[in-house]
VEXDREN-2710 file (C-alpha; in Angstrom, 1 decimal):
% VEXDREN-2710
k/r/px/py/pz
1/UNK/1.6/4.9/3.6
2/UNK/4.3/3.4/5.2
3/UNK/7.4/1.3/4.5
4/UNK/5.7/-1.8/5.7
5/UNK/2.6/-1.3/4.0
6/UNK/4.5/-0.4/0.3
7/UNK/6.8/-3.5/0.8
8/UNK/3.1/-5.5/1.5
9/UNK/1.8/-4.2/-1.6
10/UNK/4.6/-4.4/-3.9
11/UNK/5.3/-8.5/-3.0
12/UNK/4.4/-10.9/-6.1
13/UNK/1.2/-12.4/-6.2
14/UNK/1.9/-16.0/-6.6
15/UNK/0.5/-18.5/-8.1
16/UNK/1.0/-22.5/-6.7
17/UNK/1.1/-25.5/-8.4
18/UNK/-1.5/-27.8/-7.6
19/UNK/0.2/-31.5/-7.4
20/UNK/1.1/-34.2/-5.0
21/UNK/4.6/-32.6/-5.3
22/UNK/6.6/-33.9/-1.8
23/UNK/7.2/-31.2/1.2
24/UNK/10.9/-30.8/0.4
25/UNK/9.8/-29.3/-3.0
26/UNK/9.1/-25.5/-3.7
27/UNK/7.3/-23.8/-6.3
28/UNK/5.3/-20.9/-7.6
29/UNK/4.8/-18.7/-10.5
30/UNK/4.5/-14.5/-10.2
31/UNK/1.7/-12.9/-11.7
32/UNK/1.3/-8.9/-12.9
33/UNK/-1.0/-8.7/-10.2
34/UNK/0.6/-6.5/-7.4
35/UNK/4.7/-5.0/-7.4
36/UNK/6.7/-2.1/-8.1
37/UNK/6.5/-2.1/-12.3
38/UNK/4.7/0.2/-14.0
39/UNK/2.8/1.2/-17.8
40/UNK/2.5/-1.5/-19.9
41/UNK/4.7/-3.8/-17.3
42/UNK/3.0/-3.3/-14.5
43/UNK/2.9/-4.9/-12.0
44/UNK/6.0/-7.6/-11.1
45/UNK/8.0/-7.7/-14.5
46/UNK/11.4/-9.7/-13.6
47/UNK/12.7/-9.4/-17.4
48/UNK/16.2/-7.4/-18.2
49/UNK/15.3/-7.7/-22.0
50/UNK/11.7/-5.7/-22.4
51/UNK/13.1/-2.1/-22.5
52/UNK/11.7/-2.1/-18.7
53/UNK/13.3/0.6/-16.3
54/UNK/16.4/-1.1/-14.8
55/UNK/15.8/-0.4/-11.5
56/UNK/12.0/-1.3/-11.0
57/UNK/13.4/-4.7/-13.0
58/UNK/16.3/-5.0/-10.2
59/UNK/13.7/-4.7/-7.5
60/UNK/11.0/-6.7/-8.6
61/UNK/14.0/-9.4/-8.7
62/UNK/15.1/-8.2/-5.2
63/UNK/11.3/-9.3/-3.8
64/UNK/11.4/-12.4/-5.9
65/UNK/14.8/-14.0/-4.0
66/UNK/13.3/-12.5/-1.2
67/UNK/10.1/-15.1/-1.6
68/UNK/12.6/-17.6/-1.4
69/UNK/13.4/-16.5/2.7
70/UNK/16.9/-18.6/2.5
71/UNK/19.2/-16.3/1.0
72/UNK/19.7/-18.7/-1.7
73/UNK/20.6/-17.2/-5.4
74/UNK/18.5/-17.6/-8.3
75/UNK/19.9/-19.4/-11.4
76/UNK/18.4/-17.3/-14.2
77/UNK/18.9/-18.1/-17.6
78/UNK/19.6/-16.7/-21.0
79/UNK/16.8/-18.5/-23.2
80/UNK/16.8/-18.9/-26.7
81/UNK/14.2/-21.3/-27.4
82/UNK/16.8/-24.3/-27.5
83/UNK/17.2/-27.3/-25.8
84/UNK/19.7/-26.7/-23.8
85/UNK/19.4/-27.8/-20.1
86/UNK/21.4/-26.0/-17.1
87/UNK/22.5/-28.7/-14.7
88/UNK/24.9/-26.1/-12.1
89/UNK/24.6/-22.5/-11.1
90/UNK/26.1/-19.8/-12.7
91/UNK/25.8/-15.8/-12.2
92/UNK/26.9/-15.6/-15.7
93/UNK/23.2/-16.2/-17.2
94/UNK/24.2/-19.4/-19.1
95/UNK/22.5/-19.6/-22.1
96/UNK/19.8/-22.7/-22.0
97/UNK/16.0/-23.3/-21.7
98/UNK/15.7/-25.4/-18.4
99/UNK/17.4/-26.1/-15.7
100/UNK/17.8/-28.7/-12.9
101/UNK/18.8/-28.7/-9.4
102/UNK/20.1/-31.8/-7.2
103/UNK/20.5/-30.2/-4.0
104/UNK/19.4/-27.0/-1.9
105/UNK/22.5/-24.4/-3.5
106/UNK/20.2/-22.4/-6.0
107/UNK/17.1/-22.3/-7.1
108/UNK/15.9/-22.4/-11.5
109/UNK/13.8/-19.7/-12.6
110/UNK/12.4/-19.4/-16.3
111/UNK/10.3/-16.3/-17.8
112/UNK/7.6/-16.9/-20.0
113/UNK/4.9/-14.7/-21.5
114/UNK/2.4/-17.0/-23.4
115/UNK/5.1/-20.0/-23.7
116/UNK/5.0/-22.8/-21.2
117/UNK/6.8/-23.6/-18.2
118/UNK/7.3/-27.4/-17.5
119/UNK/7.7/-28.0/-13.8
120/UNK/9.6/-31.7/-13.2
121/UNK/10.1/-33.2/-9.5
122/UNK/10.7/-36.9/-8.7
123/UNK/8.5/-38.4/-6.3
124/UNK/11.5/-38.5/-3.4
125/UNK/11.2/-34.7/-3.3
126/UNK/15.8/-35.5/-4.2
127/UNK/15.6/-33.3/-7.9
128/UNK/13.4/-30.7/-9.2
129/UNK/13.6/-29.1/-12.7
130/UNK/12.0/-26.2/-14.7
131/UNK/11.8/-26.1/-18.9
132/UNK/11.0/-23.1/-20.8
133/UNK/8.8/-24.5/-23.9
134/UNK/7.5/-22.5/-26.7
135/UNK/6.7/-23.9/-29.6
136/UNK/10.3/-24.0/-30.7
137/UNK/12.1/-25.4/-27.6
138/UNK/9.2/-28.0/-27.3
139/UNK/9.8/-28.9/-31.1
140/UNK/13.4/-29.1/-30.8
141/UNK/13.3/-31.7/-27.3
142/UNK/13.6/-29.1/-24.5
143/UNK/11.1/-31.9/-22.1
144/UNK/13.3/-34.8/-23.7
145/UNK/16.5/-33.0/-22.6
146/UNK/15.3/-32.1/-19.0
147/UNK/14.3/-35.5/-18.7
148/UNK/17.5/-36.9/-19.6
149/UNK/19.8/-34.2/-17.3
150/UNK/17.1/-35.7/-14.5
151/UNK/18.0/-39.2/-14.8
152/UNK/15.3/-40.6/-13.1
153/UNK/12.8/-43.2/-14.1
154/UNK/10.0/-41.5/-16.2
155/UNK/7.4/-43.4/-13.6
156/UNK/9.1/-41.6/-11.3
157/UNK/8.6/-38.0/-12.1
158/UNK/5.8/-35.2/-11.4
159/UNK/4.6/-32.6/-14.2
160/UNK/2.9/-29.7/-13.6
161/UNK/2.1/-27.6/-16.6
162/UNK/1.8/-23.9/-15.7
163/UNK/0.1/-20.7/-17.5
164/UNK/0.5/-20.3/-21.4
165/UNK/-1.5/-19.3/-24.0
166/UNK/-4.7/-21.5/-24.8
167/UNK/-5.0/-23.2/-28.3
168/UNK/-8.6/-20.5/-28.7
169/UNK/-5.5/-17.8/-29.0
170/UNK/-2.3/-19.3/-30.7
171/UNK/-2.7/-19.5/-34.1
172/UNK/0.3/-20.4/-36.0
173/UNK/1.7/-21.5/-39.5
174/UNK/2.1/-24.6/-41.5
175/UNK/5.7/-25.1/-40.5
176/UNK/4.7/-25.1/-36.8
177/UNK/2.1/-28.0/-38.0
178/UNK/5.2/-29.8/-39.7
179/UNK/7.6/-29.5/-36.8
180/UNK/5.7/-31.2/-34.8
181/UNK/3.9/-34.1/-36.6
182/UNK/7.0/-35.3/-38.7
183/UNK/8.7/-36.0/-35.6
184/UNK/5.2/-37.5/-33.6
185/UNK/2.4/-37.8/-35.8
186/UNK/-0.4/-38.1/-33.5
187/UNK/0.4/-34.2/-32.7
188/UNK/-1.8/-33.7/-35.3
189/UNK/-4.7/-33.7/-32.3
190/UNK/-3.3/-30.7/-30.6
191/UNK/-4.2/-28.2/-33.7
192/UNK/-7.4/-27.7/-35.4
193/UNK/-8.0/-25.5/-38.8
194/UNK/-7.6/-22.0/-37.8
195/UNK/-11.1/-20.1/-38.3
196/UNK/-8.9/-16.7/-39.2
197/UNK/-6.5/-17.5/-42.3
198/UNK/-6.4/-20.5/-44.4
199/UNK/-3.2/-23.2/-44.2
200/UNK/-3.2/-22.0/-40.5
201/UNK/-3.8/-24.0/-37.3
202/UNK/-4.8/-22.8/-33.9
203/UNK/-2.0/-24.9/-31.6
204/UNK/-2.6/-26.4/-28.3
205/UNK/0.7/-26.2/-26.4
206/UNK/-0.4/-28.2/-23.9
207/UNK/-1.6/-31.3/-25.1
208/UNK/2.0/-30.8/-27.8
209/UNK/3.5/-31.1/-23.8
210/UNK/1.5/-33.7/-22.9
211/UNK/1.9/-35.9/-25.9
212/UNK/5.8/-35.6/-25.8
213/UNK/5.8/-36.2/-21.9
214/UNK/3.5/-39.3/-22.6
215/UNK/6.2/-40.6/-24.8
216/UNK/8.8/-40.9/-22.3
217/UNK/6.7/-42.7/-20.0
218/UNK/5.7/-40.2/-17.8
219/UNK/2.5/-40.6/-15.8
220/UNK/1.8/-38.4/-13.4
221/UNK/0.7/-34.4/-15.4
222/UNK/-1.0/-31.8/-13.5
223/UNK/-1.9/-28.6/-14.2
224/UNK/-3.0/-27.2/-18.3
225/UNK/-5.9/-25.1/-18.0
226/UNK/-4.7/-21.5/-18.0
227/UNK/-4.8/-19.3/-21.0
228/UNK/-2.2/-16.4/-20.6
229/UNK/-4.0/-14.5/-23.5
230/UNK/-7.2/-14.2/-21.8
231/UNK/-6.7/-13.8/-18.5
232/UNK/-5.2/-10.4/-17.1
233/UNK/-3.0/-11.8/-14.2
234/UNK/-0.6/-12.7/-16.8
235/UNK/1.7/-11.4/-19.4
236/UNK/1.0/-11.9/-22.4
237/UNK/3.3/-11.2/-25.3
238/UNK/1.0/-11.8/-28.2
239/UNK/-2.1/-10.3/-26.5
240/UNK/0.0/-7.2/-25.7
241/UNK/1.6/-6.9/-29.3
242/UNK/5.0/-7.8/-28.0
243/UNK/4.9/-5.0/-24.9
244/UNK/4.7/-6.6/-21.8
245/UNK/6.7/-8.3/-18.6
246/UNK/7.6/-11.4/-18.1
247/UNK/6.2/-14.0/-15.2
248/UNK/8.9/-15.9/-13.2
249/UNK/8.3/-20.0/-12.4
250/UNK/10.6/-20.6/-9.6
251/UNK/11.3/-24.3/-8.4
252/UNK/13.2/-25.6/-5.6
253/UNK/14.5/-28.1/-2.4
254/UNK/13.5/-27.1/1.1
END
């Protein structure tokens, strides 16, 4: 085989989103589908954290800027399942759980294994932005706080919601339930009695999205139908008992 060939097959599969995003706007999200990882990471892991080898980490992050065909860095992130929004680049790996970009300097990557990434553009293809939410980030305002580092009219914005696990796979506890209902109480629609253990709910992350997006007067919401947990193009960290990759959602200006 030869070099051209193994560079051909190690590339990301990507995955668009599909929305009436304008031209000047850029985005995708890798799969596990083709790349250089390997064992229980295979095939395109871009996470530092997952006891991966550092080097097949370091390239798979080498053909990810490379997708990008500008040059331009990639502001990744330190997340935590905050709030905390990014609004400039930094090679330091700030610590937040979205990011924003104005203008065509970087571009804001999240990871995400069965929690969802929130891609945000404005309709005059001028801002994009990208929010890690699990249940925790989503709970404590992550959408709200991307919205607000935005600052744009809500009827002015795109959503696309991108792959996480499915509410047939994400079973979780009372105080999940609790989170989210004191604060909005018609979330009580996104979880249903869990059929496995009683006092437990099976959560549907993306109508929680959808339902906190609604509230701030957004509109325009694409995309919800994966399920990271059942399909095998994706990591998935509960399928996989908490050994597995990470995708990348990457969003930016032309």
């Amino acid at each position: 085989m030869n070099d051209k060939s193994i560079s051909q097959a190690q590339r990301p599969t990507l995955l668009l989103p599909d929305w009436p995003a304008p031209l000047s706007v850029c985005a995708f999200v890798t799969t596990r589908e083709t790349g250089p990882s390997e064992g229980a990471f295979a095939a395109f892991n871009t996470a530092t954290h997952v006891d991966d080898d550092p080097e097949s980490v370091a390239r798979c992050r080498a053909l990810l800027r490379a997708e990008l065909t500008d040059g331009r860095p990639l502001l990744w992130l330190d997340q935590v399942h905050g709030a905390g929004v990014q609004q400039n680049y930094s090679d330091d790996t700030p610590r937040a759980d979205a990011a924003v970009a104005f203008d065509q300097r970087y571009a804001c990557v999240i990871q995400t294994a069965d929690c969802l990434p929130v891609f945000f553009c404005d309709r005059a293809g001028s801002r994009v932005g990208l929010a890690h939410a699990g249940w925790r980030s989503l709970a404590g305002g992550v959408l709200e706080a991307s919205v607000a580092a935005l600052n744009v009219a809500p009827e002015e914005l795109l959503v696309w919601l991108g792959p996480a696990i499915s509410n047939a796979q994400f079973e979780v506890g009372p105080e999940v339930y609790g989170a989210f209902t004191a604060i909005q109480p018609e979330a009580e629609t996104a979880f249903e009695p869990s059929p496995y253990r009683l006092g437990h709910y099976m959560a549907d992350l993306y109508r929680l999205a959808r339902l906190r997006l609604e509230r701030l007067g957004i509109q325009h919401i694409s995309g919800g139908h994966f399920c990271t947990a059942c399909e095998p193009r994706f990591y998935s960290h509960r399928r996989d008992d908490g050994v597995t990759g990470r995708m990348a959602s990457v969003i930016w200006l032309r």
